[in-house]
C-alpha positions in Angstrom: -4.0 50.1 -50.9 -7.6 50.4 -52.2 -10.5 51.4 -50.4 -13.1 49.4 -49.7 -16.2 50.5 -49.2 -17.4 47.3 -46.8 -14.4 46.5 -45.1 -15.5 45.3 -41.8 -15.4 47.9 -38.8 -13.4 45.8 -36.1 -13.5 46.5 -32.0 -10.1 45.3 -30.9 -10.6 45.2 -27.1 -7.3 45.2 -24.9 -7.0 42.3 -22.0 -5.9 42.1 -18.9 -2.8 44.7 -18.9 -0.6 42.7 -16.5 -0.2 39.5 -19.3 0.3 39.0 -22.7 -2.4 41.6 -24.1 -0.7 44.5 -24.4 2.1 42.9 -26.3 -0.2 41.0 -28.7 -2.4 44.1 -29.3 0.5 46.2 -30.4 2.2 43.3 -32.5 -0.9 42.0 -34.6 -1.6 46.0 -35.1 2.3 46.0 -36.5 1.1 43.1 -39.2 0.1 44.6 -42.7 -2.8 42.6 -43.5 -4.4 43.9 -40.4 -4.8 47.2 -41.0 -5.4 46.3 -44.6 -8.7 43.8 -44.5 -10.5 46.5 -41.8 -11.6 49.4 -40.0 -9.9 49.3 -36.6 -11.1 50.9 -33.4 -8.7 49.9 -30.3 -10.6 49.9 -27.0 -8.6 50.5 -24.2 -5.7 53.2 -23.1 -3.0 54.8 -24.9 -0.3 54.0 -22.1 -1.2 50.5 -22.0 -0.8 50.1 -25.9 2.7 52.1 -25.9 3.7 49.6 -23.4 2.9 47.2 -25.6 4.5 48.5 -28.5 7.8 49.1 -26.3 7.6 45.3 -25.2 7.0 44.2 -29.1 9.7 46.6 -30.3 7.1 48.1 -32.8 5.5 51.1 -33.4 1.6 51.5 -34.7 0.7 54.4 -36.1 -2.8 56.0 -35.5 -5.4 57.6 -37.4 -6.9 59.1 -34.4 -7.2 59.4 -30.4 -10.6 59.5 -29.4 -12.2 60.1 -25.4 -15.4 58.2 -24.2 -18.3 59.2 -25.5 -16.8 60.9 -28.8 -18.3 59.1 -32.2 -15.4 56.8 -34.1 -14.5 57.4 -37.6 -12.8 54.6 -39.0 -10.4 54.4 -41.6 -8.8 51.5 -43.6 -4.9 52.0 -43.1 -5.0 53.2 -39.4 -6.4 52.6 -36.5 -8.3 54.7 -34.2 -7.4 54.3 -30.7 -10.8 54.8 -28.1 -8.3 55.8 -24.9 -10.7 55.1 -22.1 -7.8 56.0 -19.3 -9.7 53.5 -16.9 -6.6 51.7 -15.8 -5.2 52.6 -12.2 -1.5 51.6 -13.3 -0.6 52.2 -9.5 -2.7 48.9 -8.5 -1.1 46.8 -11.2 2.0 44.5 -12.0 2.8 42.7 -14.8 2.4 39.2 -14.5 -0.5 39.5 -10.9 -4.3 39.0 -11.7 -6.0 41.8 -10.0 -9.2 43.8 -9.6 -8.0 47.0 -11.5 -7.0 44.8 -14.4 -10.1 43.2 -14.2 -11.8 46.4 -14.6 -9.7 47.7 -16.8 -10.6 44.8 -19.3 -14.8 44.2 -18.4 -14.9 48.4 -19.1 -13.0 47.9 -22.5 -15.2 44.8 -23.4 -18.7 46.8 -22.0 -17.4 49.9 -24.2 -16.9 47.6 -27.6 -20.2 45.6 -26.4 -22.4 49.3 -26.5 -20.4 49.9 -29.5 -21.6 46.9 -31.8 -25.3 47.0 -30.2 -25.7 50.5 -31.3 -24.2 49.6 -34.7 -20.8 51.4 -34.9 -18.6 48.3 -35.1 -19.4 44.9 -36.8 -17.7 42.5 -35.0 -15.3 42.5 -31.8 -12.0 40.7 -31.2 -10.2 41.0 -27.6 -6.9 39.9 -26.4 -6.7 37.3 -23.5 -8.7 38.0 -20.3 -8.1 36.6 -16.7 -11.2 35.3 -15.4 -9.4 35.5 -12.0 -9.0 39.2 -12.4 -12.5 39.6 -13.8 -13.8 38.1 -10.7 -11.6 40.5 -8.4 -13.1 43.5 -10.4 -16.6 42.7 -9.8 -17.3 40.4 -13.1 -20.4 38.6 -11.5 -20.4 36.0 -14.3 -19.0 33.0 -14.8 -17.3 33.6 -18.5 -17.0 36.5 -20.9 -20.1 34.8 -22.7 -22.9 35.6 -20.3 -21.2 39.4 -20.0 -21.2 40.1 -24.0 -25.1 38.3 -23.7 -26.2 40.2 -20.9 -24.4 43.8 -22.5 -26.3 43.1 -26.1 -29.8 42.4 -24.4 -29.5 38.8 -25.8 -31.8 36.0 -24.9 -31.7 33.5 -27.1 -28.9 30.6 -26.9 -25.2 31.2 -27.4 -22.2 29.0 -26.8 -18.5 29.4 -27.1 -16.7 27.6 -30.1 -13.3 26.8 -30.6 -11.8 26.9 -34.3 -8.5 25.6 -35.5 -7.8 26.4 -39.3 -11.1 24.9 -40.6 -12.2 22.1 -37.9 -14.7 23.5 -35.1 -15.3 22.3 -31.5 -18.6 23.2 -30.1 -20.0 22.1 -26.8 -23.2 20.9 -24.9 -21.7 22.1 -21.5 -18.9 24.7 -20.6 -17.5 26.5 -17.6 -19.3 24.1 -15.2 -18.1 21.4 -12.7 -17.1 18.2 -14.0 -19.7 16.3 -11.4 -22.4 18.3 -13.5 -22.3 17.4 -16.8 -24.3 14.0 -16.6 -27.0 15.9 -15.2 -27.0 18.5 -17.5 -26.8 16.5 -20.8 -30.3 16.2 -21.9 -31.8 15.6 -25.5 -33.4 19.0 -25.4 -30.1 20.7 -24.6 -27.8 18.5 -27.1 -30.2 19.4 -29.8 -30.1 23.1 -29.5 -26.2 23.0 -29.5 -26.0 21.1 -32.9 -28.8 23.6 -34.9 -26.6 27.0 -33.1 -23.3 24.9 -34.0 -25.0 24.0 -37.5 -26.5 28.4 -37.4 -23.0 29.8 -36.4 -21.2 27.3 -39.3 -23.0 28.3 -42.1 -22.6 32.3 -40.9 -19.0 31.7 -40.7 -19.6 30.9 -44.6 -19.3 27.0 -44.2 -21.8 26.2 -46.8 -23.1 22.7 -45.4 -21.4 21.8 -41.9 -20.9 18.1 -41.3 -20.6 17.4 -37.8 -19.3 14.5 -35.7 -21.2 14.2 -32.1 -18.7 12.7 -29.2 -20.4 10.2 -26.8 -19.7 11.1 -23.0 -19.2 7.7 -21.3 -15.8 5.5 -22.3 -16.4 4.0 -26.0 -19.3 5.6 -26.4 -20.7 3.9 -23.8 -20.0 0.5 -25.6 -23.8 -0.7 -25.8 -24.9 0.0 -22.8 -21.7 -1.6 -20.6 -20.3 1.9 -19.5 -23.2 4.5 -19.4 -26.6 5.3 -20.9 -26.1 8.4 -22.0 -25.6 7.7 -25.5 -28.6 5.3 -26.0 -30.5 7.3 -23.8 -29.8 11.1 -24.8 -27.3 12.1 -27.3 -28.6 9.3 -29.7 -32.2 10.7 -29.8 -30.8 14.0 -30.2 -28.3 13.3 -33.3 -31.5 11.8 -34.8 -33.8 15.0 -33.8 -30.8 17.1 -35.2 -30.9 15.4 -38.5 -35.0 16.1 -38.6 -33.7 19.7 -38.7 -31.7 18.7 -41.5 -28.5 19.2 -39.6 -26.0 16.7 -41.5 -25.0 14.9 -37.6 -23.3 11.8 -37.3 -22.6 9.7 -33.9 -22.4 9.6 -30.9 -18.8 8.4 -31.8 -15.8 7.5 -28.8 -15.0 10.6 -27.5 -10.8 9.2 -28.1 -11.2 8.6 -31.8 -13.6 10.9 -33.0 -11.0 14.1 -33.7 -9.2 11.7 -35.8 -12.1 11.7 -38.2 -12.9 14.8 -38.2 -8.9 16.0 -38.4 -8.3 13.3 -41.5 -11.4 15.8 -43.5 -14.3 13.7 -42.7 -16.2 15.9 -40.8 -16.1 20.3 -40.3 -17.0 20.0 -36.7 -17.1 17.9 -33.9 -19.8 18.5 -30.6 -18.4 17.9 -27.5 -20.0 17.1 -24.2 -18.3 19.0 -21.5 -15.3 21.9 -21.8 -11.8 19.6 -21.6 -13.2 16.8 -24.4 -12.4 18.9 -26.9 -10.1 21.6 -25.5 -7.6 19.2 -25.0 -8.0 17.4 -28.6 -8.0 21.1 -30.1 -5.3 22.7 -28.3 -3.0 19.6 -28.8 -3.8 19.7 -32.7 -2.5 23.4 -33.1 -2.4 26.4 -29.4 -0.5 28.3 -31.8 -3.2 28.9 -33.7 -6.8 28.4 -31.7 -9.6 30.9 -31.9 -12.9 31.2 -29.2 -15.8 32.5 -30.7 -18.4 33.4 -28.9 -21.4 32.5 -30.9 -25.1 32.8 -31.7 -24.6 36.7 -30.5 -26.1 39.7 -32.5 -22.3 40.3 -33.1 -19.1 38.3 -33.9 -16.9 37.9 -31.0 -13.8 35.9 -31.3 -10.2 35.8 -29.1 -7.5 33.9 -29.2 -7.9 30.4 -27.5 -4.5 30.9 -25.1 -4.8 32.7 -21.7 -2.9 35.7 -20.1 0.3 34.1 -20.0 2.1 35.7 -16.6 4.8 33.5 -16.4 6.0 35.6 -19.9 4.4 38.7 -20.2 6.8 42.1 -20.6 9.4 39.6 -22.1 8.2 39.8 -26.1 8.2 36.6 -26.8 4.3 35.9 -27.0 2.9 34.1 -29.9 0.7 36.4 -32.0 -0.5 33.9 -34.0 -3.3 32.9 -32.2 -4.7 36.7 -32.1 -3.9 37.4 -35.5 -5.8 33.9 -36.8 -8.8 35.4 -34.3 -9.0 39.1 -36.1 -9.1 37.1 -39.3 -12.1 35.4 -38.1 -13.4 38.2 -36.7 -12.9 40.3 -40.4 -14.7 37.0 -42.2 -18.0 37.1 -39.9 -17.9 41.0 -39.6 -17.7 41.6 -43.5 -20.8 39.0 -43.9 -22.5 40.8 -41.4 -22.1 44.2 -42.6 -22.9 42.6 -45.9 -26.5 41.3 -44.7 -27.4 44.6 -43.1 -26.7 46.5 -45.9 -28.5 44.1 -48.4 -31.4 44.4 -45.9 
């Protein structure tokens, strides 16, 4: 294997330790291109990963075992594992959300967090949190988005994505109740969803994203009959869009328009609220779904599946998903660590 001088420096920060994460970690680690297309630092603890690799029936060599605080070297080939040894294993069962897995996962994510803010990684990928254990270890946020923006001092808007092969979902309103949305949905905040969708598409190395805009009433609101919403709001906003020369198109029936955008006509498709396109994009391929977290200093990305209980310890998870989300994470890394050193 060659070395290459720019190969992106990738955080891979372990989940929750009583689902899937452990078992994923050790089993994308296990695939050759992995360790071939990056530098690897593994945040988290050395008995958690050998669990893992006993679960996956593989075994991943290191280049290194460091402590907190010591300064990583990374190497192409092998990883270097960061053993935090935060995990009280005496408060934990495989397959049981609870506070010391919580904290066991917000302390990885914090560590790979300081890491890429003070420049020693490029980009961050993490196995599956449980935002039910987050919240029992004293996560007072309501998603891993608003941790990672509050961690890298970030002010400026930032909004999960989902990404399936080449087709993106993006979305006006997230982890919010359902009875919110309508009130929520304004031109102003419609707007600054499509030029971050439009910013974070074009960083991903999607030359000129074409994007499809869902209405939020039933057809679209058909006129006027069913809702204002798109007359009112999201029409203006694909038309303020386009004055930013972001190449928008809509608002389009929220049941029809991943049909157009999954035939090639459009890269990405802006949803109005979480479940209009979760459930279009995890029906089109969960095998294979990546979250980015997006319009960070840093790449972020995960797989799109959750902690799985109901299978964890029995090494039968899915990698596919987490490899598919490292990729990603090696893509917007490398162009990262390409602009700052061109800089």
């Amino acid at each position: 294997m060659g070395i290459d001088p720019i190969a992106p420096r990738i955080a891979l920060v372990m989940g929750d330790p009583a689902g899937i994460s452990p078992e994923l970690t050790a089993k994308l680690l296990a695939m050759a291109d992995v360790a071939r297309d990056a530098r690897i630092l593994i945040v988290g603890e050395r008995r958690v990963l050998a669990d893992g690799e006993r679960v996956a029936g593989v075994s991943v060599p290191l280049a290194a075992t460091i402590s907190a605080g010591e300064k990583p070297t990374l190497v192409q080939g092998k990883p270097t594992l960061l053993d935090l040894r935060s995990l009280d294993s005496a408060e934990t069962a495989r397959g049981v959300a609870s506070a010391a897995g919580g904290r066991f996962a917000m302390a990885n994510f914090k560590t790979a967090l300081q890491l890429a803010r003070d420049g020693a990684v490029d980009a961050i990928c993490f196995t599956p949190f449980n935002k039910a254990a987050l919240k029992l270890g004293g996560n007072p946020y309501e998603d891993e988005l608003q941790f990672a923006a509050d961690v890298l001092g970030h002010r400026g808007p930032c909004s999960e994505f989902n990404i399936l092969d080449r087709l993106w979902n993006a979305r006006v309103t997230s982890h919010v109740p359902l009875s919110r949305v309508a009130q929520l949905l304004t031109t102003e905040r419609i707007v600054s969803a499509l030029t971050l969708t439009d910013a974070c598409m074009r960083r991903a190395g999607v030359a000129h994203p074409r994007i499809a805009v869902a209405g939020f009433n039933p057809h679209a609101g058909d006129g006027g009959n069913f809702g204002r919403e798109e007359i009112d709001v999201i029409g203006p906003a694909i038309a303020a869009g386009r004055a930013r020369q972001v190449n928008a198109d809509g608002p389009f029936p929220a049941d029809t328009v991943f049909v157009r955008a999954r035939r090639g006509d459009y890269d990405a498709v802006l949803t109005m609220f979480h479940d209009q396109g979760q459930i279009a994009m995890k029906l089109l391929g969960f095998e294979r779904g990546v979250t980015l977290l997006g319009g960070l200093p840093v790449p972020i990305c995960t797989p799109a599946h959750g902690t799985a209980y109901d299978i964890a310890g029995k090494g039968v998870a899915d990698a596919t998903a987490t490899h598919c989300a490292f990729m990603q994470a090696c893509i917007m890394g490398r162009a990262r660590a390409e602009e700052i050193q061109a800089a």
